[in-house]
C-alpha positions as CSV (number, residue, x, y, z in Angstrom):
1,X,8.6,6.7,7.7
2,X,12.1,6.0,9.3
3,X,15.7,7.2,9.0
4,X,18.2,6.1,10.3
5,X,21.7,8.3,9.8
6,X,25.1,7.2,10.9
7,X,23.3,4.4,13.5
8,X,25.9,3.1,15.6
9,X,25.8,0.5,18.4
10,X,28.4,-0.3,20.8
11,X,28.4,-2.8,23.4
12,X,30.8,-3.3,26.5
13,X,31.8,-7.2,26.7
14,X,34.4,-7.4,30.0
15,X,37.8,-5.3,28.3
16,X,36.5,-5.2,24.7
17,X,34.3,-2.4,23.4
18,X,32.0,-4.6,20.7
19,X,30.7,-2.9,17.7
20,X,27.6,-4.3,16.8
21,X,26.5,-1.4,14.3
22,X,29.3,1.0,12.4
23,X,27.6,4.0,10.5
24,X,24.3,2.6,9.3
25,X,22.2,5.0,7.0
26,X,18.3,3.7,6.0
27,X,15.8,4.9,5.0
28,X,12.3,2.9,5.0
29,X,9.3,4.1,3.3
30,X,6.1,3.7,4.5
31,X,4.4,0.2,3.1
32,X,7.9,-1.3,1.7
33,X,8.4,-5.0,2.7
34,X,12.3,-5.0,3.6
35,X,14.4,-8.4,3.9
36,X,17.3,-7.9,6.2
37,X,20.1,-11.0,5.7
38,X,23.4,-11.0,6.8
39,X,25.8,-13.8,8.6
40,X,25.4,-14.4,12.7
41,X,26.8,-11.4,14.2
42,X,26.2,-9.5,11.3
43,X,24.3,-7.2,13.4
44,X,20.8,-7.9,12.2
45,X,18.9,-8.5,15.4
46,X,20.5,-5.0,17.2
47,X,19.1,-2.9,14.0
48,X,15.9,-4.7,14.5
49,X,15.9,-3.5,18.3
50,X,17.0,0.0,17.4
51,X,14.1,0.0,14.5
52,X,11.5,-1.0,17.1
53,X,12.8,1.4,19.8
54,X,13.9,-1.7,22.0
55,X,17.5,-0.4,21.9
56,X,18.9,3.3,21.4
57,X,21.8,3.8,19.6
58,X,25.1,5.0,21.0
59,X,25.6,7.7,17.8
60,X,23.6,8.5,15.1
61,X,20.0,9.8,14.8
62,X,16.5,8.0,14.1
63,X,13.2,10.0,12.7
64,X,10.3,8.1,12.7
65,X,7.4,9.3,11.3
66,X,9.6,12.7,11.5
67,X,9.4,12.4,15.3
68,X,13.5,11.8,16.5
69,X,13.6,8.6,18.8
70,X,17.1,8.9,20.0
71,X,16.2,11.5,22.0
72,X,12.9,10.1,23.6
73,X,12.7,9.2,27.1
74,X,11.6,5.8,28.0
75,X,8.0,6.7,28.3
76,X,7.7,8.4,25.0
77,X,9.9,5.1,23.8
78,X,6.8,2.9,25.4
79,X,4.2,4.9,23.8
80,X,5.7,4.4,20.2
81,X,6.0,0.5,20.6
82,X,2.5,0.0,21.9
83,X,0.9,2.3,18.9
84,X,3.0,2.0,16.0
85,X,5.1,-1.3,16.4
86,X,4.3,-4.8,16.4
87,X,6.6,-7.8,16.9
88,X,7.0,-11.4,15.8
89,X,9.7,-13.3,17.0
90,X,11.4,-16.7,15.9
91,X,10.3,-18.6,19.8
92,X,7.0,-17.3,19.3
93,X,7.2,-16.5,23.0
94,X,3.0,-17.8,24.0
95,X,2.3,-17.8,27.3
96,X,1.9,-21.8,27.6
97,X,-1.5,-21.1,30.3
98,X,-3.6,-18.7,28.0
99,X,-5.8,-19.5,25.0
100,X,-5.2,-18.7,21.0
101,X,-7.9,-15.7,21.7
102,X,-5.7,-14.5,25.3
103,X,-2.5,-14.3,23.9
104,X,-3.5,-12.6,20.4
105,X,-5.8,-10.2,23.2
106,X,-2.6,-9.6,25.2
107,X,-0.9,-6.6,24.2
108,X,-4.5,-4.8,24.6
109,X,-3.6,-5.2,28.6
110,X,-0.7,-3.0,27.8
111,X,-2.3,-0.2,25.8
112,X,-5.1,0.1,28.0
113,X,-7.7,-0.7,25.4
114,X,-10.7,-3.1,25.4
115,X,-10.6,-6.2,24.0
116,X,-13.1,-6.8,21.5
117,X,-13.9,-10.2,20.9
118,X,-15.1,-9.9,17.3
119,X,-12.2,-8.0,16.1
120,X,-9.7,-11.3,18.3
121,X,-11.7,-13.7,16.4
122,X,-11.3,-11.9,12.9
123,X,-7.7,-11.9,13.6
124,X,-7.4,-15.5,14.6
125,X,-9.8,-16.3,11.0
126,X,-7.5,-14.3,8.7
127,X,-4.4,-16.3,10.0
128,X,-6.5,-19.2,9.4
129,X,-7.1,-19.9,13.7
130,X,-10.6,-19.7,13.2
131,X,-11.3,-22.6,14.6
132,X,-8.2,-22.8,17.4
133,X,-9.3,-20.1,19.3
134,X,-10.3,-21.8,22.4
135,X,-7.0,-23.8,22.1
136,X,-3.6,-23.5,24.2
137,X,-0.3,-23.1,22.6
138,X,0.6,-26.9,23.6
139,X,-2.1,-28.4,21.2
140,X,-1.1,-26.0,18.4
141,X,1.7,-26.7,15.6
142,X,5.1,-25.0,15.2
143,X,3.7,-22.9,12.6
144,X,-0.4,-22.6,14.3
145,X,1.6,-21.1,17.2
146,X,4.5,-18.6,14.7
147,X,1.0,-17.5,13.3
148,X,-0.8,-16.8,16.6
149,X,2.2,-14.2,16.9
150,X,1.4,-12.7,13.7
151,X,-1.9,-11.9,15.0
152,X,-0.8,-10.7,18.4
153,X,1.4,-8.6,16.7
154,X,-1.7,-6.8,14.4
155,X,-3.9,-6.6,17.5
156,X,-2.9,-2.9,18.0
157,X,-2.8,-1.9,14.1
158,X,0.8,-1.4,14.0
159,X,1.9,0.9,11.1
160,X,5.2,-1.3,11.0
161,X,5.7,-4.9,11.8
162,X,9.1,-6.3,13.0
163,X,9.7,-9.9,12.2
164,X,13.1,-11.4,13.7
165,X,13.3,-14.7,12.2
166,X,9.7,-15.5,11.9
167,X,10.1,-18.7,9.7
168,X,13.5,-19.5,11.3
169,X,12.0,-22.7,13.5
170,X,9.4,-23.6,10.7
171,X,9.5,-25.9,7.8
172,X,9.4,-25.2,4.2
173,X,5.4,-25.4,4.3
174,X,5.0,-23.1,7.3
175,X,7.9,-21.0,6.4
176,X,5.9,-20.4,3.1
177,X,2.6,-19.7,4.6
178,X,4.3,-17.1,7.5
179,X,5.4,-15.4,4.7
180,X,2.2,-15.1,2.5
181,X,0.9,-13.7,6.0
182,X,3.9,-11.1,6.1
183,X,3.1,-10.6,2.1
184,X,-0.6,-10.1,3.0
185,X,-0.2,-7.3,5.2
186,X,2.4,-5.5,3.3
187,X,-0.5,-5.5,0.7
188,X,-2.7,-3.8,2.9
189,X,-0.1,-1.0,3.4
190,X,1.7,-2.2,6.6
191,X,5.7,-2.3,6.8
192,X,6.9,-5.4,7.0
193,X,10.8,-5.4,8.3
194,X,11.9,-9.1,8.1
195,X,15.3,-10.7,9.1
196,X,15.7,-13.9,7.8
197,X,19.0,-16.6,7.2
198,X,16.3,-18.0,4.0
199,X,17.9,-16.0,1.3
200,X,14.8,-17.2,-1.5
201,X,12.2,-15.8,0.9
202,X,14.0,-12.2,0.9
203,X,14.8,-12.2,-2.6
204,X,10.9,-12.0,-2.7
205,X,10.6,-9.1,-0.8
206,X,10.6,-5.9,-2.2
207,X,14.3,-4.7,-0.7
208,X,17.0,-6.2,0.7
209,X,19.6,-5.1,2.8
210,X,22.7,-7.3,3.4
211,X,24.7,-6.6,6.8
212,X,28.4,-7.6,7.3
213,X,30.0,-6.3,10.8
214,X,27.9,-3.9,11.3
215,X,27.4,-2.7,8.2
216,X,25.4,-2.3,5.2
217,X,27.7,-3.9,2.5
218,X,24.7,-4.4,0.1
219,X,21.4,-3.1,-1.0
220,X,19.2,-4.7,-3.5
């Protein structure tokens, strides 16, 4: 589903060229659930940008789907996110003046596609909002509002989901429940790509892929 061969990232920080990826080669198969772990600066959070077409690298070349992405313009780059990708991120990122059923809905504004309110409200049930859909962000829990994202994310049947520290501001209750959620749709065929500092949730998944300077210094 993606490859990713000789993947390198530079950035320019004043007189020093960083090196945030140095030759990365992956390949992820369609349906895997991937843990991604590594120490800060490891490089983590710039593959998961490259992987969901939010960065491009500066060498290297990225197939997905057998389509090449490192050549794509930024329209073509659009187009991919909005069908095929979906994103959870650790600050859950809610907009504070919207309801549980707007900000799952909200991506739909983006892709140009009608909201359907049964299909919102079957999202917001099988993350167990079912009855929080009329509710704001502010009277919703830590983990209420990580799995709100979750559903946000699936609103446009993503073939891959990205997770960047989904459990990282949760405790060990919600962290555990986020995850059966990421589990769950792995079982139902999705691609779950996961970075995570909670090395006994990836040794659950099915892979894991250790980073270190930019590289891949372990797989598992």
């Amino acid at each position: 589903m993606i490859q990713l061969k000789g993947i390198e990232k530079s950035y320019r920080r004043g007189v020093e060229n960083v090196h945030a990826l140095a030759g990365i080669d992956l390949e992820i198969a369609a349906g895997e659930l991937i843990a991604v772990v590594g120490p800060s600066g490891a490089g983590k959070t710039t593959l998961l940008h490259i992987l969901g077409c939010l960065d491009l690298p500066t060498k290297g070349q990225m197939h997905f789907d057998g389509a090449r992405v490192d050549t794509m313009g930024e329209s073509q780059l659009v187009a991919l996110r909005r069908e095929k990708i979906g994103f959870i991120f650790q600050q859950f990122y809610l907009i504070p003046g919207l309801s549980v059923f707007d900000n799952i809905a909200l991506p739909l504004l983006f892709s140009r596609k009608k909201a359907d309110p049964a299909v919102i409200r079957e999202l917001a049930a099988t993350v167990g909002l079912g009855d929080r859909i009329n509710h704001s962000p502010s009277q919703l829990s830590g983990g209420e509002m990580q799995r709100v994202a979750v559903a946000r994310a699936l609103v446009n049947n993503p073939e891959i989901i990205l997770a960047d520290e989904p459990t990282g501001n949760l405790d060990s209750e919600n962290s555990e429940k986020i995850f059966g959620l990421l589990r769950s749709l792995h079982e139902r065929g999705i691609t779950v790509v996961m970075i995570t500092h909670n090395d006994e949730l990836a040794q659950r998944a099915q892979r894991v892929i250790r980073l270190r300077d930019g590289k891949i210094c372990s797989r598992q």
